[in-house]
N, C-alpha and C positions, 0 to 999 in steps of 0.2 A: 880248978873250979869251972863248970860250964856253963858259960853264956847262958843267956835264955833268949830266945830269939822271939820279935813279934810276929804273933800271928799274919798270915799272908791268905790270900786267896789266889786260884790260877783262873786268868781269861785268857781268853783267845784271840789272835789276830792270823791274816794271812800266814804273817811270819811264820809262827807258832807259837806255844803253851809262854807264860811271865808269870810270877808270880808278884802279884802287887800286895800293897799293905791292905790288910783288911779293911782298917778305917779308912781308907781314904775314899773319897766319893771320886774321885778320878782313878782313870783304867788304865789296860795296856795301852792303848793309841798316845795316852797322855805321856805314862813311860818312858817308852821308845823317843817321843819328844825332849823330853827332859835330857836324856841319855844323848841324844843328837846334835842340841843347840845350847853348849853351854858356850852361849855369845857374850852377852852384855853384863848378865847378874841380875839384871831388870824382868823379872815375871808379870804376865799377865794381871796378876795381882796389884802389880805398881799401878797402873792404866784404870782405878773401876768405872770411869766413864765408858769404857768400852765392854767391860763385864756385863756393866746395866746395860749396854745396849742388847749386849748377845743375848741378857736372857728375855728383852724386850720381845727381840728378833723369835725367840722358840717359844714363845707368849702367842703372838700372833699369827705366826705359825700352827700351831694347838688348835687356838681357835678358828683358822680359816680353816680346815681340815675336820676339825669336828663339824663343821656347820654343811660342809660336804661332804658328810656321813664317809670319810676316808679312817677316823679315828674318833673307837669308840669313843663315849661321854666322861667313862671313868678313867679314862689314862688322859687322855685330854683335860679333866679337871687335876690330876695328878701333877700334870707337869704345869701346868699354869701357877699350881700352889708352889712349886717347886721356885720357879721364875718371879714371882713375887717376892718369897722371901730373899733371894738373891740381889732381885734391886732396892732390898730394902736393908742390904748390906750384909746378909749374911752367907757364909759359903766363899769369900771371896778369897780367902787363903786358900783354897784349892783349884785356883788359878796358878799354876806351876809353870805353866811352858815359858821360854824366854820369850821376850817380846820380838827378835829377832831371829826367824826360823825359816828355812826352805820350806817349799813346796805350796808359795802363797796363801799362805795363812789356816792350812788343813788341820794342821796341830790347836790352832786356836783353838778352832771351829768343833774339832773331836773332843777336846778339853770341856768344852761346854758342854755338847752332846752328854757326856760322862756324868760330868758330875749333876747336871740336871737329871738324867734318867736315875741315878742312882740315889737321888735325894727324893724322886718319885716313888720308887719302888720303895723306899720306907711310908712314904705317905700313904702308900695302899696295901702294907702291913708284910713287904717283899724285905729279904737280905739286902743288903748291895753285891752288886754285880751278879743276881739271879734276873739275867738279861732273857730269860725264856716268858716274863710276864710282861714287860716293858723293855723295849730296846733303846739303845740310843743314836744306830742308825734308823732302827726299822720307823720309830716312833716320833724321837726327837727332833730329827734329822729330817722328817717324812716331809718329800714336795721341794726339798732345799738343797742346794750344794754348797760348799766352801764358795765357790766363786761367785755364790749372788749375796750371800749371809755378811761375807767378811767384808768385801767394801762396804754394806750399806750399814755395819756396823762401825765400820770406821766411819762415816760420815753422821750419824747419829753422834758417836763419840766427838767428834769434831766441832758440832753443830754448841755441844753442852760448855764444849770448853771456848767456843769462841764469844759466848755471852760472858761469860765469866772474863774474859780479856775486853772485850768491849766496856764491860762495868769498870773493871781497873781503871783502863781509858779513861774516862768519864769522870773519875776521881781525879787522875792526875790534872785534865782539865780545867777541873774546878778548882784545884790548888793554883794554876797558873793563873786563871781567868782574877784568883783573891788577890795576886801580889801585882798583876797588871793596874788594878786599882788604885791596889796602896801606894805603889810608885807610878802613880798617873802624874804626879806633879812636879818627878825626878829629873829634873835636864842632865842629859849624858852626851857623849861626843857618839856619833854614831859611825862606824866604819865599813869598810871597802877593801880587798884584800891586805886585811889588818892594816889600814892605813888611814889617817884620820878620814871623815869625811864632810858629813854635815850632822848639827844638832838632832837629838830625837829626847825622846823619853824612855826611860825604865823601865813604865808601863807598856809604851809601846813595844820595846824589844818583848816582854813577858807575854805579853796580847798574843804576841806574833804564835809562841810557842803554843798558848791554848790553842789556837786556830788551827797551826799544824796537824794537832790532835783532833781537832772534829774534824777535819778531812781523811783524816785515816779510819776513823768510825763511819763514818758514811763509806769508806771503801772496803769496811769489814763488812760491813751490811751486805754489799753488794755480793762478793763474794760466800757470805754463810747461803744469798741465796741459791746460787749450784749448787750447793751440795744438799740439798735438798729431792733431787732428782734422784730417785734409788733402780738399782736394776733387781730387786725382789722379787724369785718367778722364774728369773731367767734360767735358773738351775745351772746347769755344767759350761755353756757356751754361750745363751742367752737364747735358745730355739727354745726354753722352757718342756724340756724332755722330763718327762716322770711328774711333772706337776698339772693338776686338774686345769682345765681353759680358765677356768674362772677363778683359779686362786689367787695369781699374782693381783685382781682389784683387791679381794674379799682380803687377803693379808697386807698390803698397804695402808687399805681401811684401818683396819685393827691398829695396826702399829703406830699408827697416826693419832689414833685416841689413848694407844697408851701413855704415848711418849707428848702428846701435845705438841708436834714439831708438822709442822705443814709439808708433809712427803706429796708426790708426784711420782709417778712410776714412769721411767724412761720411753719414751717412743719407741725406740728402736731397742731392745734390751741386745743384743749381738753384739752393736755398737756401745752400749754402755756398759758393759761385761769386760772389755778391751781398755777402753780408755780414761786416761788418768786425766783428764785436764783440766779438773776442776780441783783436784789436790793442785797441780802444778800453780793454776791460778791463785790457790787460798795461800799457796807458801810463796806467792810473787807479793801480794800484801801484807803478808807479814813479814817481808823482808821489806818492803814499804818503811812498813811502820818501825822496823830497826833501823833503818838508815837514818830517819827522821832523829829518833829518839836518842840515835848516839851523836847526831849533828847538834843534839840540843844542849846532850853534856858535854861535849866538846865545848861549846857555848859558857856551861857554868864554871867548868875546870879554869879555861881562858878568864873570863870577868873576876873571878875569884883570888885569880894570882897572884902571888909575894908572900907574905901582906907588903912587904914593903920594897922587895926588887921587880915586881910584877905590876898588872890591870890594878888589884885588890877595889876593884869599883863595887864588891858585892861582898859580902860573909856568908860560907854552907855554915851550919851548923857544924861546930866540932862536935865527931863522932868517937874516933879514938886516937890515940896516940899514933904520932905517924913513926917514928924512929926509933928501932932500938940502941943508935947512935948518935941522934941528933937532938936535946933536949927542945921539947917548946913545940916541935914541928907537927903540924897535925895536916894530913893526905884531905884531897877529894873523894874520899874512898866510895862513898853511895856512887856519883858520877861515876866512877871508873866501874865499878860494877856489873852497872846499866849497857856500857861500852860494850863491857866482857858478854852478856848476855845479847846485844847486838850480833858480836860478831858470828857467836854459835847459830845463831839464827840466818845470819847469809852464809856459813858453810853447811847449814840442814838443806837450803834451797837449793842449794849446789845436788845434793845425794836424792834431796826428792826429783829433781829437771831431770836427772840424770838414768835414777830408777824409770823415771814415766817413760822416758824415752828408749829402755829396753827393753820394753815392753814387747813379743813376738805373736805375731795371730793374733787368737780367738782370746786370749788371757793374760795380764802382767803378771808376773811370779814374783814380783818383787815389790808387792802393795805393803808387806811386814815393816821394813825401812821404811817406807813412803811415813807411814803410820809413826813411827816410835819416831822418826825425825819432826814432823807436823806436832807429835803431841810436847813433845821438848820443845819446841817453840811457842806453840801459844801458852804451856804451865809456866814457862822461865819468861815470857814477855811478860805476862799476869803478874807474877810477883815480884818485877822489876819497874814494873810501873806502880805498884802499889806500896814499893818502898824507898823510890824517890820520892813519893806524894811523901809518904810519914816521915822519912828520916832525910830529907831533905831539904823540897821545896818550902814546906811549912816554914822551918825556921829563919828560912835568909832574909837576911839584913841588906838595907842598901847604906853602902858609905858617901853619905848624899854630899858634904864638903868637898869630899877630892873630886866626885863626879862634877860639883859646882866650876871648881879649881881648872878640871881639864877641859869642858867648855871655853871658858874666857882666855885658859894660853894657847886652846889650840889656833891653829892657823885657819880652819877649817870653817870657824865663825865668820870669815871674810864672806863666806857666800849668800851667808845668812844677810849680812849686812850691807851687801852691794846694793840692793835700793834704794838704799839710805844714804850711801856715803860714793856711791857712783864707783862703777867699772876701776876708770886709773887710779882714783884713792884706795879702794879695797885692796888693787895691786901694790902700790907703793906699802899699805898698813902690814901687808904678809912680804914684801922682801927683809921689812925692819923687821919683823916676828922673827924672821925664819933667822937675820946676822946676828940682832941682838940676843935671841932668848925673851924676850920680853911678851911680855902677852899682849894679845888681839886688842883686849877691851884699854889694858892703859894707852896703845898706843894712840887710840881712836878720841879716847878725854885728852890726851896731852897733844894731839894735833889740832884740836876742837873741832871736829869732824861731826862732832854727836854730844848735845849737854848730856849730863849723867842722867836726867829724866826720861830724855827720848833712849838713852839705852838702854834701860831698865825697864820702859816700856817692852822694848824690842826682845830683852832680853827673858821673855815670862815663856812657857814652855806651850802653850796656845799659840804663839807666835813664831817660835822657830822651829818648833814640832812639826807644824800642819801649815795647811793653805788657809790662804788669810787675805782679806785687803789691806793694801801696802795701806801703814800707817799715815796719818797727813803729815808725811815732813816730805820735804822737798829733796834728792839729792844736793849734797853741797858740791861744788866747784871746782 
């Protein structure tokens, strides 16, 4: 029995003759690509924040060229329809190439080219790949190279996904910010390389974690601002070769109003053609913001321990079953997680430092990496912060007894209480804690050091929490 084979079309490349699928709106260029980089499994197609930018990017391109009479009205209206409906999500399955490809991001960039032109030439009643009415270098492409198109598409791309982490952010925050509250009134022992130290609060430790997080939002901010600087224009090198004097304003403009994103065209486009270091900088903050965020589950993992040979000064919410040998035991698992998605994110800053800085001459060849490392960090921070928020922080508990319990045995409460009961008392009340076992607070009522009023006074969480004027009692004797 024989096959029946799908129809094919032949295009051309330097190469020579390929026969690609009929239907497909991508070409040879795209091909050869696919055929080249079977890197990761991760397609173009994974990434649409960068899809919509590319076809942002040949949107306003169209238009600054039509408006300088370089391309006619009708292929210029052509390909604008094309790019539209592409950021409006359609065509993104023929985004093929791996995200992961030599020749700094040419294949991307030809993928686009393609399947734009050929989703035009149906718009103006052409086959696909009857590239003699609309081209997709002649046309598409026109005034532009890979090397101005592809970063300033990565940093569009960039730009979309770094609001989306910053929103996350902003939730977990206010998850922290809710339980800071709730346990404002918690006394807990507070420590020092895990060693007692002096009294805090609950809330205060929780506070602290919000706080962490709006300072890394204030330093995402700072950073989505670079990348806002595009080298659009610059064409091959950034001398702006084959593109009109006036197009790198007149295409900024446009892309600026497509996209709503506040672009600036680089000063020097030569210089910003070459260099990375405003990727290097975005992925130094977001390795920021992992360190923090796996410093803080380390935080819950610790508090949470035992329940009953550990901290267990907190409860996460049981999630799942932790053992399939241990009945009853249920893992930190959301925290460890959070950790895991940390660590990926300080070994991406490693491959982006690394790529930037092999950068040679006039071009980095290796913005592909740069790109699919940056974008796996801020999508895997995104939904690591937004499921500690849900399946985490929301539910914890504080075990406010034990917390009560380890206040008054620790030794730790002597420093709290050295105004009160004076320097040598406090020492003498912590050698008996530390021979007997015995706790801080009986030792202090059964030497009568402190009636049980003035310690309870003493002992309210305004008081050994925070600064305060000393209460009116006198040191004793």
């Amino acid at each position: 029995m024989t096959a029946t084979l799908a129809p094919t079309r032949i295009e051309h490349d330097l190469i020579g003759d390929r026969a690609v699928p009929a239907q497909a709106y991508w070409g040879v260029h795209t091909l050869r690509a696919v055929e080249n980089f079977p890197i990761t499994g991760q397609t173009v197609a994974c990434a649409p924040d960068l899809i919509n930018a590319l076809a942002a990017i040949k949107w306003a391109a169209a238009e600054a060229n039509r408006d300088l009479g370089l391309l006619d009205p009708a292929r210029a209206e052509a390909i604008i329809a094309a790019c539209r409906e592409i950021r409006e999500g359609t065509l993104h399955d023929q985004f093929v190439v791996d995200l992961i490809q030599g020749g700094a991001g040419t294949s991307t960039n030809m993928n686009a080219n393609e399947v734009i032109a050929n989703r035009a030439l149906e718009i103006l009643g052409h086959a696909r790949g009857d590239y003699r009415h609309l081209h997709p270098n002649e046309h598409v492409n026109m005034g532009q190279s890979t090397n101005d198109v592809y970063p300033t598409a990565l940093k569009l791309a960039a730009w979309t996904g770094l609001h989306r982490l910053a929103a996350a952010m902003a939730v977990l925050r206010g998850a922290f910010a809710e339980k800071a509250a709730e346990f404002a009134d918690v006394l807990k022992m507070g420590r020092t390389q895990l060693q007692d130290a002096v009294p805090m609060t609950l809330g205060q430790e929780f506070g602290t974690y919000a706080v962490m997080l709006s300072e890394d939002e204030a330093r995402l901010t700072e950073a989505a601002a670079l990348i806002c600087e595009i080298n659009l224009g610059a064409t091959a090198i950034g001398t702006g070769i084959t593109a009109h004097p006036l197009y790198a304003a007149k295409v900024r403009e446009a892309l600026s109003r497509i996209t709503g994103i506040p672009l600036i065209t680089a000063p020097d486009l030569i210089e910003a053609t070459q260099d990375c270091g405003a990727f290097v900088q975005l992925s130094g903050v977001l390795k920021r913001i992992a360190v923090k965020l796996s410093k803080t589950c380390n935080d819950l993992r610790l508090l949470s321990s035992g329940p009953r040979a550990g901290f267990n000064e907190i409860n996460l919410p049981a999630m799942q079953a932790g053992s399939s040998i241990m009945p009853g035991k249920v893992n930190p698992v959301i925290p460890e997680v959070v950790n895991q998605v940390a660590y990926e994110v300080i070994g991406n800053d490693v491959t982006i430092t690394m790529a930037a800085e092999a950068g040679q001459l006039q071009l980095n060849a290796f913005e592909p990496v740069i790109f699919y490392s940056l974008y796996r960090s801020v999508a895997h921070l995104t939904a690591a912060c937004l499921t500690l928020e849900k399946n985490c922080i929301r539910g914890i508990t504080a075990n406010r007894d034990r917390l009560r319990d380890m206040v008054e045995q620790s030794i730790g409460l002597v420093t709290a209480l050295n105004p009160y009961i004076g320097y040598q008392n406090a020492t003498a009340v912590a050698q008996e804690a530390l021979r007997s076992g015995r706790g801080v607070v009986e030792i202090v009522l059964e030497r009568g050091l402190m009636a049980r009023d003035q310690l309870e006074a003493v002992m309210r969480p305004e008081i050994l929490a925070r600064p305060h004027e000393r209460l009116g009692m006198e040191p004793q004797a």
